[in-house]
MIKEZA-54599 format. One record per residue (C-alpha): residue in one letter; residue number from 0; x, y, z. Coordinates in Angstrom, 1 decimal. Layout:
N
<aa A&i NUM&px X&py Y&pz Z>
...
This chain:
86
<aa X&i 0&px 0.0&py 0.0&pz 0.0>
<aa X&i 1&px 1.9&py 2.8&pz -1.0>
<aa X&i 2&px 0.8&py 6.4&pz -0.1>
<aa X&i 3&px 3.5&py 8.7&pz -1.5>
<aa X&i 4&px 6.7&py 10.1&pz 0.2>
<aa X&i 5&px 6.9&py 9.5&pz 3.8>
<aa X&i 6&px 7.8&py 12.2&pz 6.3>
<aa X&i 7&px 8.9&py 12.4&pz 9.7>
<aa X&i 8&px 7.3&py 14.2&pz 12.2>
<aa X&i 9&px 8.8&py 17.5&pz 13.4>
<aa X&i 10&px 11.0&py 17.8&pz 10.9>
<aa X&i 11&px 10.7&py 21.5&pz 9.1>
<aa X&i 12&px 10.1&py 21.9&pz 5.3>
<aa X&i 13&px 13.1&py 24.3&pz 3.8>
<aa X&i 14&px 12.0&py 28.0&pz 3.5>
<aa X&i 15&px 12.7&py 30.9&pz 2.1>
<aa X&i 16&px 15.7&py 32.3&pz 3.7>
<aa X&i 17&px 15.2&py 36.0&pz 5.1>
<aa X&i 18&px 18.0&py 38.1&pz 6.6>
<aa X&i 19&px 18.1&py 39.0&pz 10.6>
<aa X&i 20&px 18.5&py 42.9&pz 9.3>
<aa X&i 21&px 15.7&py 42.5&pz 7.3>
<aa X&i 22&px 13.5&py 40.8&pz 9.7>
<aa X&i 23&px 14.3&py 43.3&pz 12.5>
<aa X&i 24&px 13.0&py 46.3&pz 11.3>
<aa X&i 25&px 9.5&py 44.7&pz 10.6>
<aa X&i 26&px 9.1&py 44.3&pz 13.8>
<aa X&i 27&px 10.5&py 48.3&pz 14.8>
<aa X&i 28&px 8.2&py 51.2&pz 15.2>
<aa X&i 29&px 7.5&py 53.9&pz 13.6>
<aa X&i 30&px 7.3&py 56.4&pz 16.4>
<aa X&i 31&px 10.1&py 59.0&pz 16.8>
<aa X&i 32&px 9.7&py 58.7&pz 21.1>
<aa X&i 33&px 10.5&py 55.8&pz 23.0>
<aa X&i 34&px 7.2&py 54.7&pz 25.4>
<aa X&i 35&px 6.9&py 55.5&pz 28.6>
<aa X&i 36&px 5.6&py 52.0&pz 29.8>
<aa X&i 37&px 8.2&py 50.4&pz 28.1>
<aa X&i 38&px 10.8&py 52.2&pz 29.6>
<aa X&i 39&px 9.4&py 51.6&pz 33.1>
<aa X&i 40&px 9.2&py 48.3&pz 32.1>
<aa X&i 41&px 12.8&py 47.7&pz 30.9>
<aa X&i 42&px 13.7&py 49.6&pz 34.2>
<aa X&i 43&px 11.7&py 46.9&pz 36.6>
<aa X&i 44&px 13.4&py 43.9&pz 34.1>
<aa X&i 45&px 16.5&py 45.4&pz 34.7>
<aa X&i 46&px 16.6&py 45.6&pz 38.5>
<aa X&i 47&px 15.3&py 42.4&pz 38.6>
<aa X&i 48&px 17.5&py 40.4&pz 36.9>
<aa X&i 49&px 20.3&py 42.5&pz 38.6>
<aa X&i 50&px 19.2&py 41.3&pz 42.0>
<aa X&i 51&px 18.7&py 37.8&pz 40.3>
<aa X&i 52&px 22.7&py 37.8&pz 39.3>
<aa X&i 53&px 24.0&py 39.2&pz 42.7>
<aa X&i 54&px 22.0&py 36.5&pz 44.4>
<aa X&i 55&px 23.7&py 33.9&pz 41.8>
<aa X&i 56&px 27.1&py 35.4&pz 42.3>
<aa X&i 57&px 27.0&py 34.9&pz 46.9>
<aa X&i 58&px 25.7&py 31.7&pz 45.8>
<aa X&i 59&px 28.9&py 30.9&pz 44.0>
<aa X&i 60&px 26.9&py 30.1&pz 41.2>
<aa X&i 61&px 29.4&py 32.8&pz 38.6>
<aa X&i 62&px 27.7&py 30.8&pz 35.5>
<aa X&i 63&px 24.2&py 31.5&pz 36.4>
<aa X&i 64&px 25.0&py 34.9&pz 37.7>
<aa X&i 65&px 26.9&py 35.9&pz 34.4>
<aa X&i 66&px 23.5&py 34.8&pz 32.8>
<aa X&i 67&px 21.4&py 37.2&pz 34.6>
<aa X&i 68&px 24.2&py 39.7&pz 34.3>
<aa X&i 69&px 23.4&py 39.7&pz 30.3>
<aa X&i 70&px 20.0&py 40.0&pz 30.6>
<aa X&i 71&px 20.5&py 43.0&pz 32.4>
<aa X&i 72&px 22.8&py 44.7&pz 30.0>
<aa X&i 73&px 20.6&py 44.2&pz 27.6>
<aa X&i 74&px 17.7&py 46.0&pz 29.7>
<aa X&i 75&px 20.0&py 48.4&pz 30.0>
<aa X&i 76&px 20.8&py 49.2&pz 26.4>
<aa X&i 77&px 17.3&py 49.1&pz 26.1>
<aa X&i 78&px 16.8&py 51.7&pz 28.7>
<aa X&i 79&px 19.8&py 53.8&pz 27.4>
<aa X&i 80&px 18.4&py 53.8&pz 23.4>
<aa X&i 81&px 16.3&py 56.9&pz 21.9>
<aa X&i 82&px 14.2&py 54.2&pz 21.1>
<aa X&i 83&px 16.2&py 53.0&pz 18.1>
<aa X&i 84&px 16.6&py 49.3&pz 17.2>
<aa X&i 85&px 14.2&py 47.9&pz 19.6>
């Protein structure tokens, strides 16, 4: 009993290639000032996954605290930006 070409599951049909730079600015808005929730926001993801890395690091855990240190700087880039490239 043959029903054509067998496929496994989960495995992903080849698409169309499309550049991160291209894909990023899809996604970027159009307004010229950054929003104030979003700021707040970024400032409240910040502090928390600062306290998260300094808890990490007197735990001796330096691996999980250099992972919340990341998350962080990126917070804080995002706080630091006009807006641009988020």
């Amino acid at each position: 009993m043959e029903h054509g070409p067998r496929r496994r599951m989960g495995s992903r049909q080849p698409g169309r290639v499309v550049p991160f730079a291209s894909r990023s600015k899809r996604w970027s808005s159009g307004a010229s000032r950054p929003d104030p929730k979003r700021l707040q926001n970024a400032q409240n993801n910040y502090d928390r996954y600062l306290a998260l890395a300094r808890a990490e690091a007197l735990n001796g855990n330096a691996v999980g605290a250099e992972n919340y240190y990341q998350h962080a700087e990126h917070y804080y880039r995002v706080m630091s930006s006009d807006g641009e490239g988020i």
